[in-house]
C-alpha positions in Angstrom: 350.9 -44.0 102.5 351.7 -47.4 100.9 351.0 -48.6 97.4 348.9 -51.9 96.7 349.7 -53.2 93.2 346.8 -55.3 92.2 348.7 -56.4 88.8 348.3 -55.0 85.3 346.0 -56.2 82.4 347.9 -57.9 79.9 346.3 -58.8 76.9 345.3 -62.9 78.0 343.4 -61.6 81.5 339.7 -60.7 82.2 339.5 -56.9 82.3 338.0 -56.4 86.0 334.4 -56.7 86.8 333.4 -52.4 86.6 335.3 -52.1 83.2 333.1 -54.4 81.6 330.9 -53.1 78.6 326.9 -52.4 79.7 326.3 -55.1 77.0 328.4 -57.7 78.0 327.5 -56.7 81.9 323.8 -57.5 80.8 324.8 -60.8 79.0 326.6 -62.0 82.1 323.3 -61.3 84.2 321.2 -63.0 81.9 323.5 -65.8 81.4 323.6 -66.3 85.1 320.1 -65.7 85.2 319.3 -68.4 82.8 321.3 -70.5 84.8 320.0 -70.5 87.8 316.2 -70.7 86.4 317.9 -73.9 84.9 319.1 -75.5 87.8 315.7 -74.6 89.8 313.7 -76.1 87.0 316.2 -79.2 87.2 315.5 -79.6 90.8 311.8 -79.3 90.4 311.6 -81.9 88.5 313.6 -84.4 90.3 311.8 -84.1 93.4 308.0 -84.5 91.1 310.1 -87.6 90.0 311.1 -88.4 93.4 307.4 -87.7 94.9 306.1 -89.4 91.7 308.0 -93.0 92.3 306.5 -93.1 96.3 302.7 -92.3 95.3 303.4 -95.0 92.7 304.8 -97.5 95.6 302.6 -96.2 98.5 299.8 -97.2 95.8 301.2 -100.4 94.9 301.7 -101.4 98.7 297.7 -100.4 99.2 296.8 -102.0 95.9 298.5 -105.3 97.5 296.5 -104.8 100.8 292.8 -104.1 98.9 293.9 -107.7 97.2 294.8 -109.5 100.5 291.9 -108.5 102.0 289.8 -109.8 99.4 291.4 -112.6 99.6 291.0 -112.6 103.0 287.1 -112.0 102.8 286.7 -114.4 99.6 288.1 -117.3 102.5 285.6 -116.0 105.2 282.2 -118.1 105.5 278.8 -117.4 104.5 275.1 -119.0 105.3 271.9 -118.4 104.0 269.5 -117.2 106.1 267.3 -120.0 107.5 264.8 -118.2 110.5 264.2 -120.9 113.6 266.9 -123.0 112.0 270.2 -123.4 115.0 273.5 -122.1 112.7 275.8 -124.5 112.4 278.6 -122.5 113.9 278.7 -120.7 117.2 277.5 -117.8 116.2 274.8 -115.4 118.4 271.2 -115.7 117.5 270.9 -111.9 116.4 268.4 -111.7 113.6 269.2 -108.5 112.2 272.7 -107.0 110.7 273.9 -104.5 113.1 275.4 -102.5 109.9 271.9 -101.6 107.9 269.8 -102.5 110.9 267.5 -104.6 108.9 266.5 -108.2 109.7 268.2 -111.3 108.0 265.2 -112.6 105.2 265.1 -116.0 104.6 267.6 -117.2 102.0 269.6 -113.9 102.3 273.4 -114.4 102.5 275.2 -113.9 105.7 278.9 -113.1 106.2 280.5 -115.1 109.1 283.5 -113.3 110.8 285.7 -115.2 112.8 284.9 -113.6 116.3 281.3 -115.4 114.6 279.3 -111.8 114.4 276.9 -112.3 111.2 275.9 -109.6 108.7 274.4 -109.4 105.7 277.4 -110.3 103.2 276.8 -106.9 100.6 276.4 -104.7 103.9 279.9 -105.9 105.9 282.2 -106.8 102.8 282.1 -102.9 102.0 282.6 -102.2 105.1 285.6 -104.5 105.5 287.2 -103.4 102.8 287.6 -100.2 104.4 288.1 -101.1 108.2 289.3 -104.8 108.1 287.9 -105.3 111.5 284.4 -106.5 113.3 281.9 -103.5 113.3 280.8 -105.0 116.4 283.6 -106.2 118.5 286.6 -104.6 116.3 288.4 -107.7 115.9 290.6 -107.5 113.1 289.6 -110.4 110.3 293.2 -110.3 108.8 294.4 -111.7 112.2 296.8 -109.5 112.5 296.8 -106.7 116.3 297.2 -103.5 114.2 297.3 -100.7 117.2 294.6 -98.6 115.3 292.0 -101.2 115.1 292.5 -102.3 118.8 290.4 -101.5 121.8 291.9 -99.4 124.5 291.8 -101.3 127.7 289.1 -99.5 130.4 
């Protein structure tokens, strides 16, 4: 049988881990405890930080859309209304706004899209807002081919 010598205790070293007092065992644990809660918490909050700055740019980046497209709709054209009178454009001779389904009144104001589809102007600029593209035909009035808002060939 062979001896292991592990070392002494001399008055400058740690006493071993089982001839620790029950107090100063249990302030170790909570220490430790403490300490771990601490760096949870710590990483908790850097990733609400972290989540916080990309809903602040994701918002920005859609707050700089909402204002192109206005932009974009504040450049399209609008008509009033004038029944039996040829539009000066090439646009179809529908008399009704394919969004709300009701016929154009003389005098009311038309929105003009550039594939030249008409629509009551407080009906389609909602909707434009939302889709960006023709509700008719789909085309997109940015003028940009976004996949989503193209049709699928047959």
């Amino acid at each position: 049988m062979s001896l292991l010598c592990l070392g002494h205790a001399s008055a400058g070293s740690a006493l071993p881990f089982h001839a620790l007092s029950p107090q100063k065992y249990l302030q170790q644990l909570w220490n430790t405890i403490l300490l771990i809660a601490l760096l949870l918490c710590t990483g908790v909050m850097v990733q609400a930080q972290r989540q916080s700055r990309q809903e602040l740019s994701e918002r920005d980046a859609e707050l700089d859309l909402k204002q192109h497209i206005r932009r974009r709709l504040l450049a399209l054209k609008t008509r009033r209304y004038h029944p039996g009178k040829p539009p000066r454009s090439r646009a179809c001779e529908i008399d009704s706004c394919a969004v709300c389904l009701d016929q154009f009144h003389k005098s009311q104001w038309l929105r003009v899209l550039p594939c030249s589809h008409e629509f009551h102007r407080d009906c389609v600029d909602p909707w434009l807002l939302l889709q960006q593209t023709c509700p008719l035909c789909k085309r997109n009035i940015l003028g940009e081919n976004r996949p989503d808002t193209q049709l699928s060939p047959p």
